[in-house]
C-alpha positions as a Markdown table, in Angstrom:
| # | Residue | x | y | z |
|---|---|---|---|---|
| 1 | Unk | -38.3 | 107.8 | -138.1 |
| 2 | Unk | -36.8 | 104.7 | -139.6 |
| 3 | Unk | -33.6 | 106.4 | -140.3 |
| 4 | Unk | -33.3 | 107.5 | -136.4 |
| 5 | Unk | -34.0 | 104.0 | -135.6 |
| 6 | Unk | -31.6 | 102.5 | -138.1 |
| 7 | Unk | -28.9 | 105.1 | -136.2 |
| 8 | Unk | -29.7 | 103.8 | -132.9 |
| 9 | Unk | -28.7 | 100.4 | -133.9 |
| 10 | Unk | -25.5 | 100.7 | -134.9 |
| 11 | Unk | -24.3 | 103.1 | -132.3 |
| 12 | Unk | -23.3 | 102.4 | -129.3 |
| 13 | Unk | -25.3 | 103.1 | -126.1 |
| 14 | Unk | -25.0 | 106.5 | -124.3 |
| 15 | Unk | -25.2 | 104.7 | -120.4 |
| 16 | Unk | -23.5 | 102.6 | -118.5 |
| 17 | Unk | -24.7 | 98.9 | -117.7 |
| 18 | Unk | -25.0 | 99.4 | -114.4 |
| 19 | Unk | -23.7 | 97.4 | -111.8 |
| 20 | Unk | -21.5 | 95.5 | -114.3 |
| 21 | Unk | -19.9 | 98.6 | -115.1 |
| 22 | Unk | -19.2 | 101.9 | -112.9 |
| 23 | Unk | -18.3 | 105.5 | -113.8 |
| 24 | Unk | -15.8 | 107.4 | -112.0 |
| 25 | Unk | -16.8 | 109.6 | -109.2 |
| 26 | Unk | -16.2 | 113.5 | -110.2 |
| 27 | Unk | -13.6 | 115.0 | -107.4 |
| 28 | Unk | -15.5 | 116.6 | -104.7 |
| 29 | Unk | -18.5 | 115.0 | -105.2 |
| 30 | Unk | -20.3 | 113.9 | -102.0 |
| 31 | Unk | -20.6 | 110.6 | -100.6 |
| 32 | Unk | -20.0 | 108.3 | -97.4 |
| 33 | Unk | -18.9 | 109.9 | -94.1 |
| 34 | Unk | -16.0 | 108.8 | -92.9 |
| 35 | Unk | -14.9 | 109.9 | -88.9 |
| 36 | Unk | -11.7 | 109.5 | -88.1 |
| 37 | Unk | -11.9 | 108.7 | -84.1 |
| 38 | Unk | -8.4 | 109.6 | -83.3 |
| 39 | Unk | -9.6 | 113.6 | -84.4 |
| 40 | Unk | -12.9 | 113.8 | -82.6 |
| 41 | Unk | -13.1 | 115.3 | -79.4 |
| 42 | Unk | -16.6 | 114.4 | -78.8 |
| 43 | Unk | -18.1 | 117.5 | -78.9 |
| 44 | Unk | -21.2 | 116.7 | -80.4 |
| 45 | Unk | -21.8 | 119.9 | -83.2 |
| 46 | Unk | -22.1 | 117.2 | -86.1 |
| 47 | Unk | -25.0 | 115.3 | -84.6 |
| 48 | Unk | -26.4 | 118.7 | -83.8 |
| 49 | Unk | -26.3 | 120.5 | -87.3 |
| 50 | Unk | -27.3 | 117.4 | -88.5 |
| 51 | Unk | -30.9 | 117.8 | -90.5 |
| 52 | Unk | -31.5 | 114.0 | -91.2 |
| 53 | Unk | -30.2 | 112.7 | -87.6 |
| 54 | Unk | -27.6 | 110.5 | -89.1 |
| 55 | Unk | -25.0 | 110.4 | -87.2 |
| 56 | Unk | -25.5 | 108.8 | -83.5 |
| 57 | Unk | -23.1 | 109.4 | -80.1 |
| 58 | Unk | -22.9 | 106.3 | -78.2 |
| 59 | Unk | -21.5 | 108.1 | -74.5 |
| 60 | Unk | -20.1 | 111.2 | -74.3 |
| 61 | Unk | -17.0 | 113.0 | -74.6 |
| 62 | Unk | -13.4 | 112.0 | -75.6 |
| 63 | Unk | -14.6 | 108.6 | -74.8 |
| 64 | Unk | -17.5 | 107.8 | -77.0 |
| 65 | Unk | -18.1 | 105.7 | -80.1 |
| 66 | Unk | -20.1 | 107.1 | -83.1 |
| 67 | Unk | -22.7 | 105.6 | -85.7 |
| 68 | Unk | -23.4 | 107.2 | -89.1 |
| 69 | Unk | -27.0 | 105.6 | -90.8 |
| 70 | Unk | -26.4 | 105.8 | -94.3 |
| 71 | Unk | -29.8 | 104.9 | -94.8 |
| 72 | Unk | -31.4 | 108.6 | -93.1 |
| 73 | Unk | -28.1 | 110.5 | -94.5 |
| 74 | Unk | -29.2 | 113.1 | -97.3 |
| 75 | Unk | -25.4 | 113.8 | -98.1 |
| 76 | Unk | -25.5 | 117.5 | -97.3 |
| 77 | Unk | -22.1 | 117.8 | -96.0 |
| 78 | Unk | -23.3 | 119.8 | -92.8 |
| 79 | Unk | -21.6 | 117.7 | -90.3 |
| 80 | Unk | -17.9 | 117.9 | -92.4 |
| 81 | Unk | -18.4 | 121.7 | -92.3 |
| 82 | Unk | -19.1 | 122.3 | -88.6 |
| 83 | Unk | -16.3 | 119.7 | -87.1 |
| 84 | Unk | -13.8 | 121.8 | -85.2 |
| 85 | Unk | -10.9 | 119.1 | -85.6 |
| 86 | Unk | -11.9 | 117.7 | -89.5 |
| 87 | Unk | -12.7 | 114.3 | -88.1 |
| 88 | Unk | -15.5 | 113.7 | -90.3 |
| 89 | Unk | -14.8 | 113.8 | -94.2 |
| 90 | Unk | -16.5 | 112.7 | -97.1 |
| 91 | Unk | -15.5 | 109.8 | -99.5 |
| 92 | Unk | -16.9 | 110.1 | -103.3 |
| 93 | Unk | -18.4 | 105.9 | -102.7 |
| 94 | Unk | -21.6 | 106.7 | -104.2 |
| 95 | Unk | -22.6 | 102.9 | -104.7 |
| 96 | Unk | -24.0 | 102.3 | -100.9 |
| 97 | Unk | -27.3 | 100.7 | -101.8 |
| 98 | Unk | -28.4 | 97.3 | -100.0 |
| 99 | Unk | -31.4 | 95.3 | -99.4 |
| 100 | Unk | -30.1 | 95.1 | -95.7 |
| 101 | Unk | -31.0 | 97.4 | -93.6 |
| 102 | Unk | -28.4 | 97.1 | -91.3 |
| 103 | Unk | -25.5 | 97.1 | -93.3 |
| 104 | Unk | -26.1 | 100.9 | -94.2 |
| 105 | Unk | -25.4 | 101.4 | -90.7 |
| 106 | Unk | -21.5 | 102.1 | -89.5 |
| 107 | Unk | -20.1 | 102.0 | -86.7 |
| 108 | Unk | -17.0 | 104.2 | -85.3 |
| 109 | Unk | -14.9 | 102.9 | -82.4 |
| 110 | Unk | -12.0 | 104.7 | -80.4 |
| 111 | Unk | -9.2 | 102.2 | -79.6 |
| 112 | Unk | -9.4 | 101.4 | -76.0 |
| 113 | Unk | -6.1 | 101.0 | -74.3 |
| 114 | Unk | -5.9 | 98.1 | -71.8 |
């Protein structure tokens, strides 16, 4: 036992000192939702297939605004599979943790022409 713990010493540590240091995120991996407003049509399958009720439609149709809670998202990738026009993708940020509640929520806006 002394000779494992004389081993441990000198090497060096098999994690990461985390938040001071970050690994890379592996390609494909899930993480925040992204929804490109400019794409979505409005249709409304995302908040439908959606198991955790993430993702919010503020109106309706080509004209509404959108609201993805990071807080209830489980990250299953549901609502990127069913979106007719790939307006919702998913980033690999895995680091979205926050004391405050409602900065895990984010808002989507169209661009309103005056």
């Amino acid at each position: 036992m002394q000779r494992e713990i004389a081993k441990s010493l000198v090497r060096k540590p098999s994690t990461l000192l985390y938040p001071y240091e970050k690994y890379e995120p592996i390609p494909g991996s899930r993480g925040r939702v992204v929804i490109d407003m400019a794409k979505c049509i409005g249709c409304g399958l995302c908040i439908r297939d959606c198991p955790a009720f993430a993702i919010e439609m503020v109106g309706k149709g080509v004209t509404c605004d959108m609201k993805w809670y990071a807080d209830r998202c489980v990250f299953c990738g549901q609502c990127v599979e069913v979106c007719p026009r790939t307006a919702i993708v998913q980033q690999t940020d895995y680091d979205l943790s926050s004391d405050d509640k409602s900065s895990l929520v984010f808002e989507y806006r169209r661009v309103r022409q005056a």
